[in-house]
N, CA, C and O of each residue as an XYZ file, in Angstrom:
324
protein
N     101.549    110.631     93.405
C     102.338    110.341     94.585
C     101.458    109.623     95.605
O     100.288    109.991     95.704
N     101.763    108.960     96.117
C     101.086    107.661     96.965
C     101.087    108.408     98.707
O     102.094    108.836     99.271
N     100.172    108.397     99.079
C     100.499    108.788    100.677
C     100.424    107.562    101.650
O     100.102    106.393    101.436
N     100.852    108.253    102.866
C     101.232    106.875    103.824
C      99.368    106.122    103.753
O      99.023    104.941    103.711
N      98.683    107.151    103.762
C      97.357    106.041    104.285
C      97.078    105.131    102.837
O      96.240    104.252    103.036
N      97.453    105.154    101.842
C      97.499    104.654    101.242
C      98.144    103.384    100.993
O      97.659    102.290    100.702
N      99.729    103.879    101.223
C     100.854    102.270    101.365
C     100.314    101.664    102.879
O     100.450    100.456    103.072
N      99.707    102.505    103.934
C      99.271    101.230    105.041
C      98.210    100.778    104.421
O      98.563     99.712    103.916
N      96.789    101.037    104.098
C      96.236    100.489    103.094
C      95.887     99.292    102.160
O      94.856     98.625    102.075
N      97.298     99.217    101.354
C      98.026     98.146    101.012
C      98.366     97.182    101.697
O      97.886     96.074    101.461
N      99.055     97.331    102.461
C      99.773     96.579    103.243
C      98.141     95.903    103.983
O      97.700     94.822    103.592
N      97.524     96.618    104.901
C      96.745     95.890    105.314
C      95.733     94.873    104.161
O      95.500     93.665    104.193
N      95.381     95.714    103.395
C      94.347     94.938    102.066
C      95.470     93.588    101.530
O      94.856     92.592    101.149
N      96.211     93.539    101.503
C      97.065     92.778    100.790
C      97.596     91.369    101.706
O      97.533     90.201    101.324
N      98.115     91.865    102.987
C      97.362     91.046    104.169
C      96.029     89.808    104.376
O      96.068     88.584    104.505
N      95.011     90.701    104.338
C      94.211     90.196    105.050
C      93.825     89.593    103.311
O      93.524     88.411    103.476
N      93.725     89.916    101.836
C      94.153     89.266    100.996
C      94.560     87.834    101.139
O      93.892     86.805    101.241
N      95.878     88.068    101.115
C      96.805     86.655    101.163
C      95.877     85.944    102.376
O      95.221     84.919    102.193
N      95.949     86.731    103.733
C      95.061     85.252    104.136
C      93.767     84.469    104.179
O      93.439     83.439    104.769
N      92.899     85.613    103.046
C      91.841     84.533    103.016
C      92.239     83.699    101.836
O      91.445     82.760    101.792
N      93.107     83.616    100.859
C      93.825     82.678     99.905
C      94.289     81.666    100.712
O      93.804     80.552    100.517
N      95.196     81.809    101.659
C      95.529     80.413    102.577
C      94.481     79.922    103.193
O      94.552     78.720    103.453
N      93.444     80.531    103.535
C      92.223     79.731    104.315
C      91.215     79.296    102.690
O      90.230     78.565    102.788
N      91.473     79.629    101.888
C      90.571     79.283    100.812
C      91.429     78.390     99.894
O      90.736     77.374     99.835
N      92.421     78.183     99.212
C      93.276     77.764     98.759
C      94.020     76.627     99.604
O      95.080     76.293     99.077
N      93.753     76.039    100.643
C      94.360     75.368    100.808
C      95.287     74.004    100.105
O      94.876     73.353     99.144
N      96.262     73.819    100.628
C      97.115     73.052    100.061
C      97.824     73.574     98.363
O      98.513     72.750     97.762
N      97.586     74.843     97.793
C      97.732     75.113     96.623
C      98.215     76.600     96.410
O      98.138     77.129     95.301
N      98.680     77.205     97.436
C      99.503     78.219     97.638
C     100.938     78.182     98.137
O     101.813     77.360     97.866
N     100.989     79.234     98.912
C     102.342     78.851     99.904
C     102.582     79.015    101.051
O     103.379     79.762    101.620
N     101.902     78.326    101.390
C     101.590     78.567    103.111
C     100.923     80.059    103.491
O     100.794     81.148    102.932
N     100.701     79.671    104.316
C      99.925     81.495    104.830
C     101.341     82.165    104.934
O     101.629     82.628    103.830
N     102.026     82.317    105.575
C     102.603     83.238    106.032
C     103.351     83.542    104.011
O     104.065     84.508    103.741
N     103.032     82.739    103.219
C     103.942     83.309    101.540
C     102.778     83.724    101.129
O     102.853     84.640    100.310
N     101.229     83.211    101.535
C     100.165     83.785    100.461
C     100.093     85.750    101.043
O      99.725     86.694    100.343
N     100.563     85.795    102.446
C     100.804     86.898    103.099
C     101.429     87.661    102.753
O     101.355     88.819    103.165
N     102.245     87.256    101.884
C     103.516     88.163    101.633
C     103.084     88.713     99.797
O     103.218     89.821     99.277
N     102.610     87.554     99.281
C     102.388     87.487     97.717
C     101.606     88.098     97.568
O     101.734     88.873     96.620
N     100.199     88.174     98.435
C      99.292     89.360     98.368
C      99.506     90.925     98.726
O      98.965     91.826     98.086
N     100.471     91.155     99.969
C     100.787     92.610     99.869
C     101.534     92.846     98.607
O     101.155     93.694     97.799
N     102.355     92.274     98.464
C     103.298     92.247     97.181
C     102.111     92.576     95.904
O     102.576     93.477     95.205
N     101.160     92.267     95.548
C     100.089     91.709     94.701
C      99.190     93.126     95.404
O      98.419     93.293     94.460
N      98.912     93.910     96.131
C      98.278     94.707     96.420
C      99.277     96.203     96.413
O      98.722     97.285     96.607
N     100.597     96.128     96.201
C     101.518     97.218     95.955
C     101.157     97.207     94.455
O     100.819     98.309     94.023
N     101.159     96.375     93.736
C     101.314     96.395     92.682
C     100.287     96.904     91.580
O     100.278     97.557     90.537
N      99.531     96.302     92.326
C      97.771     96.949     92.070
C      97.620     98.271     91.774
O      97.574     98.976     90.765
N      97.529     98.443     93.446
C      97.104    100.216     94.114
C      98.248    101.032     93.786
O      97.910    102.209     93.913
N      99.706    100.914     93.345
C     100.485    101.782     92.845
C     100.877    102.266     91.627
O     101.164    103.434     91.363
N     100.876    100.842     90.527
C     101.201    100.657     89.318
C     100.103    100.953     88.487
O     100.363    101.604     87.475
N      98.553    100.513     88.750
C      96.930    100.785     88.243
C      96.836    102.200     88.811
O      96.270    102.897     87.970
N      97.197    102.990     90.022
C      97.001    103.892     90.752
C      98.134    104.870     89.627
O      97.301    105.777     89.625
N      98.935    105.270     88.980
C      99.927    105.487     88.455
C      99.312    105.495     87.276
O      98.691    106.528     87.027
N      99.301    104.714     86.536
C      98.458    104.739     84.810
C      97.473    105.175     84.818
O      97.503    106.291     84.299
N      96.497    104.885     85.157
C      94.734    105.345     84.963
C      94.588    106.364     86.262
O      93.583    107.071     86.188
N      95.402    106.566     87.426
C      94.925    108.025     87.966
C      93.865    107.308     88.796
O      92.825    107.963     88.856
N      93.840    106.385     89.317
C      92.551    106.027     90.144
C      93.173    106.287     92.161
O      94.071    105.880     92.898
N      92.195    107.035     92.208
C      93.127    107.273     93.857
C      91.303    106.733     94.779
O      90.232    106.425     94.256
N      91.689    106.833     96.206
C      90.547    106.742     96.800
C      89.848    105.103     97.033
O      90.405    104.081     97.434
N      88.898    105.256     96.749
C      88.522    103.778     96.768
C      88.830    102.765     95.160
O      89.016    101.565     94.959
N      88.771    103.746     94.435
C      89.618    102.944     93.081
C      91.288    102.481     93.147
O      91.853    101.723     92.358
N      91.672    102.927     93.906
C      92.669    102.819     94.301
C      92.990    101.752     94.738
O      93.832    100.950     94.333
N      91.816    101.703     96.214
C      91.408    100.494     96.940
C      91.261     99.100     96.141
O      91.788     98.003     96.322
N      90.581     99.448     95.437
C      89.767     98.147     94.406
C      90.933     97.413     93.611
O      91.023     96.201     93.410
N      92.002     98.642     93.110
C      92.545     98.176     92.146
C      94.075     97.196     93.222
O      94.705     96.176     92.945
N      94.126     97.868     94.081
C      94.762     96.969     94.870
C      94.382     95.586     95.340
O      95.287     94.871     95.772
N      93.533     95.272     95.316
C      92.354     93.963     96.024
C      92.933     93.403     94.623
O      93.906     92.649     94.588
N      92.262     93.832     93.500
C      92.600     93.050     92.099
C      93.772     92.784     92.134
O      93.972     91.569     92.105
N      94.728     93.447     92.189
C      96.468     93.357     92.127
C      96.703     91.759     93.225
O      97.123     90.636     92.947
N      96.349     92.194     94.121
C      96.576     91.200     95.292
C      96.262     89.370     94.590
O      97.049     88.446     94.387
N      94.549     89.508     94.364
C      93.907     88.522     93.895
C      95.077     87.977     92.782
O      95.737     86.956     92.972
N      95.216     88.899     91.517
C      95.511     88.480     90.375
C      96.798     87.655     90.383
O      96.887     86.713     89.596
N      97.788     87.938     91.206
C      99.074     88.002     91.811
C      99.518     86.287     92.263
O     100.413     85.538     91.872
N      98.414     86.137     93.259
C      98.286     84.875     94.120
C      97.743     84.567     92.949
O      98.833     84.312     92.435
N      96.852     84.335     91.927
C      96.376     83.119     91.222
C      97.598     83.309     90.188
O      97.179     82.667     89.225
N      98.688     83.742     89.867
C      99.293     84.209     89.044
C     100.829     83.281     89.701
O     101.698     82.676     89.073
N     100.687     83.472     90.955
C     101.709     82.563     91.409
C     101.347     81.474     92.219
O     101.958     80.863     93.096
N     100.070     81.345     91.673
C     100.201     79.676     92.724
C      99.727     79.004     91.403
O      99.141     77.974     91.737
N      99.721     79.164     89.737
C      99.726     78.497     88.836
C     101.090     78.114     88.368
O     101.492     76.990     88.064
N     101.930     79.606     88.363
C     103.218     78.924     88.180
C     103.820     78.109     89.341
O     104.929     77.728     88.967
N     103.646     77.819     90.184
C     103.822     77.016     91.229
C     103.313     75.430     91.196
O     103.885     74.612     91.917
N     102.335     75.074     90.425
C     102.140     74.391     90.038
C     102.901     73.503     88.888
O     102.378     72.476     88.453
């Protein structure tokens, strides 16, 4: 079961995520305010779904959300391409 400091967490990691993809990625995402959105999206998915199978809570948790986020944005700014 996921607690709130966890889904804020997310939300923030997934955030600040997406926008170093728009400041790094330029021209090859979707604007900041979509790489913003694709990374929390991409950091729920991470820290809940990896957090859920393998049992990783805490800072694995953390990590696996960052990965989720990352994987997500390169995952949709190829099919975007």
């Amino acid at each position: 079961m996921i607690g709130i400091i966890s889904f804020i967490g997310w939300l923030i990691i997934g955030a600040i995520i997406g926008w170093i993809a728009g400041k790094v990625w330029v021209g090859h995402g979707f604007g900041l305010l979509g790489n913003i959105l694709v990374g929390i999206v991409g950091s729920f998915i991470g820290g809940f779904l990896f957090g859920w199978l393998f049992g990783t809570a805490g800072i694995g948790g953390w990590i696996t959300a960052i990965l989720g986020a990352i994987v997500l944005l390169v995952i949709a700014g190829l099919i975007k391409k």
